[in-house]
C-alpha positions in Angstrom: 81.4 93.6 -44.8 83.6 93.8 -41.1 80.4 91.9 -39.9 80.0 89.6 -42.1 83.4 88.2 -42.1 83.6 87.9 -38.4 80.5 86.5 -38.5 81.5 83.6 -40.8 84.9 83.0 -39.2 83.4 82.4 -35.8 80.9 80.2 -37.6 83.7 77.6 -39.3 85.9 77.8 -36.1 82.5 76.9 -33.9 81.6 74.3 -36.8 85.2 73.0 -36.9 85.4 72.5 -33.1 81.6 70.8 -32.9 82.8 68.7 -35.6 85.5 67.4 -33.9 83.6 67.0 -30.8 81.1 65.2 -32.3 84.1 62.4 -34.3 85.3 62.2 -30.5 82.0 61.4 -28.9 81.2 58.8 -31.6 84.9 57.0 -31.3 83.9 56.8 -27.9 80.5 55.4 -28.4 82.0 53.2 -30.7 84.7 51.6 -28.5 82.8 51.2 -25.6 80.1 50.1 -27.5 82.4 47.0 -28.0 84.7 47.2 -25.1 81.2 47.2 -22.5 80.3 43.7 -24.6 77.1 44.8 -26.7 78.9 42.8 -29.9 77.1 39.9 -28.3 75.1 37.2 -29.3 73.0 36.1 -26.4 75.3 35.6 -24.2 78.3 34.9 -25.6 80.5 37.5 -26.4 81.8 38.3 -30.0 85.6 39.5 -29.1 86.2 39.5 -32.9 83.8 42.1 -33.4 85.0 44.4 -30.6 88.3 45.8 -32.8 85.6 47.0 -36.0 83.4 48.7 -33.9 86.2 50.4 -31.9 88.0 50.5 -35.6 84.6 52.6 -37.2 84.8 54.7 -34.2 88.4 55.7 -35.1 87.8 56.0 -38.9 85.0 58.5 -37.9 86.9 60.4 -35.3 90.0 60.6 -38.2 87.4 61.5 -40.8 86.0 64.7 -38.9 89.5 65.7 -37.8 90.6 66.3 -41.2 87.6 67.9 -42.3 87.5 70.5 -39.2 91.2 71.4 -38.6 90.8 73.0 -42.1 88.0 74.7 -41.2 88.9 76.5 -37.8 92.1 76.9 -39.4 89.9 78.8 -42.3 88.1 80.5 -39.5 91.1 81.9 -37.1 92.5 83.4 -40.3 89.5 84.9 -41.4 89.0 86.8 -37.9 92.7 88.0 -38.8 91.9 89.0 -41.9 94.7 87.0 -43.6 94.8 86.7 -46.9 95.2 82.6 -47.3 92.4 82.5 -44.8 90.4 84.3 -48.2 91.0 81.8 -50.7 91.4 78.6 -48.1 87.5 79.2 -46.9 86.4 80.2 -50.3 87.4 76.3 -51.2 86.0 74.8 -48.1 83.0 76.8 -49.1 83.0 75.3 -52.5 82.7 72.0 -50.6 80.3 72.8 -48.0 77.8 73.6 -51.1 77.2 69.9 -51.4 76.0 69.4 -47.8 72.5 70.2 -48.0 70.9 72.1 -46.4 73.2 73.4 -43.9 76.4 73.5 -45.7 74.6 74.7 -48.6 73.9 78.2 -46.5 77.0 78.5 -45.3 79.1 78.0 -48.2 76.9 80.2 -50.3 77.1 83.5 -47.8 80.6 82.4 -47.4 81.0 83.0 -51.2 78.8 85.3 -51.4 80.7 87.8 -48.7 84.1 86.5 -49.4 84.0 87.1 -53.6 82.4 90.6 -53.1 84.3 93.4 -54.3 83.9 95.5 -51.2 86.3 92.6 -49.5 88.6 92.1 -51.6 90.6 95.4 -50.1 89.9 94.2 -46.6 92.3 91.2 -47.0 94.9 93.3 -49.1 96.0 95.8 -46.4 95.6 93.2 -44.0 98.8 91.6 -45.8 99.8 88.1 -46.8 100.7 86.9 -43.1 
């Protein structure tokens, strides 16, 4: 079970980290998307338009941050073999089940390794910090 956990905490630290790669790349997109001028209408440039786009780009930059930090937190603590890190990815995993079809995998082998009885003792000796 060793394998398994280390297996899954590299994967939500590596899905954390892409995730909040991927909100950073699109804020970017997004604001010079409207700071290079393409909210234009011909030629004539739409300046009130330039502040949502950058704005979406934000919102989805935000919006990944909060859902990776938990993760890689999740992730770090797993390869410790804390016990927090246990019940903290079993409830992202919980979540992840709704994102088909990836997050469906790896919130059920997440729950599936994590709620085994043959890890339970793992994160016990391992102590609370």
């Amino acid at each position: 079970m060793r394998r398994h956990i280390r297996i899954i905490g590299l994967l939500y630290v590596l899905g954390g980290v892409s995730l909040v790669l991927l909100g950073l790349a699109v804020a970017l997109m997004f604001g010079g998307a409207g700071l290079a001028g393409l909210a234009q209408r011909g030629n004539e440039v739409r300046p009130d338009v330039i502040p949502i786009v950058g704005a979406v780009g934000g919102i989805f930059f935000l919006l990944a941050s909060l859902l990776s930090v938990p993760a890689i937190v999740a992730g770090l603590g797993l390869l410790k073999y804390r016990r927090w890190s246990r019940v903290l990815t079993i409830v992202l995993s919980g979540i992840l089940l709704f994102i088909w079809p990836v997050g469906t995998i790896l919130g059920g082998y997440s729950l599936w390794v994590l709620l085994s009885k043959k890890t339970e003792p793992l994160f016990a000796r391992a102590g609370s910090g």
